[in-house]
Steps between C-alpha positions, in 0.01 A plus 500: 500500500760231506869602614701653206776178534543182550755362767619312159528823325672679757789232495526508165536868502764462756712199282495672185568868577708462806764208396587514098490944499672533816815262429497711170525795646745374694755540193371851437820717433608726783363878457693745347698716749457244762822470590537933548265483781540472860457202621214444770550516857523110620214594774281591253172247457431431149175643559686786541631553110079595375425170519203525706405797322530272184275240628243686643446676166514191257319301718200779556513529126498145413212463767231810425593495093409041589199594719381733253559292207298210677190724595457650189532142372243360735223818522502512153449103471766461192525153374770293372554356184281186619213679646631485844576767711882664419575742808694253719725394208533872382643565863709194451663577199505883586708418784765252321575739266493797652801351750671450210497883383600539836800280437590623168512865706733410739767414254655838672397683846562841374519474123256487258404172320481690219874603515611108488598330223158273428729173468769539773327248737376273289428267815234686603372613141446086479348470844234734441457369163452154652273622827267683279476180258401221783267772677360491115470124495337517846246746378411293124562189513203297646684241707672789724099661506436225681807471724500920579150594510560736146313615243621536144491909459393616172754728338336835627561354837846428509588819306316676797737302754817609357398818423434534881842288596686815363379712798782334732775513237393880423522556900822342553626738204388796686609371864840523284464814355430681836767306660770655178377837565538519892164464578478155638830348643 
């Protein structure tokens, strides 16, 4: 069993879901109510607000929902489009888009996604737009094959990857939801 990425895909990753999405969020409107609160104590760590709470739970569900997407992939010996094995390139295009769900849920740290207007950061609606179209272009075209190590997926495949990138959007949703009701702070 090779290793599930590439040093090449792992940058990649990194450029295309950490710089374009992130700047967009950046122009995310402020939450509602925002201003009502009290404001944080200036001692306080910004690990302190959930945050690590946050990260440990998108990152365990990014990592068993990726390992287990990858060794079904693999045991199970399901080929890409071309014949050649798909499981690392699943993985790969699991992960991309799955960040991006993650993105697209933290439009708001307490409300719902569903709650926002659909079109109010357009930014970010464009960014993922764009992220999920070169990771796309990685995946097909046969120049990028070469560069990245893919496989092209066959449509079965891919549907199966962003079914599964919903998990993290779907937690974030309910890390929200137990954080509105008291639950979670």
């Amino acid at each position: 069993m090779t290793l599930p990425l590439t040093t090449l895909q792992i940058l990649w990753m990194n450029l295309i879901t950490d710089g374009v999405p992130a700047l967009a969020l950046g122009v995310e409107q402020g939450e509602r109510n925002a201003m009502k609160r009290d404001p944080y104590p200036p001692s306080m760590s910004m690990f302190g607000l959930g945050m690590t709470r946050h990260i440990a739970i998108v990152g365990l569900t990014l990592g068993l929902t990726g390992i287990a997407l990858g060794y079904w992939s693999w045991s199970t010996n399901v080929l890409a489009a071309n014949g050649k094995p798909a499981w690392n390139t699943m993985v790969f295009i699991f992960l991309t888009i799955a960040q991006m769900g993650h993105a697209w849920g933290l439009r708001s740290h307490r409300e719902s996604t569903f709650t926002l207007p659909f079109f109010s950061n357009p930014l970010l609606l464009g960014a993922i737009i764009f992220t999920v179209f070169v990771q796309l272009l990685v995946v097909y075209l046969p120049f990028f094959n070469h560069i990245f190590g893919t496989n092209p997926l066959t449509g079965p495949q891919l549907l199966l990857c962003m079914v599964l990138s919903t998990v993290v959007f779907i937690v974030v949703e309910l890390e929200k939801l137990l954080i509105r009701r008291g639950v979670l702070k």
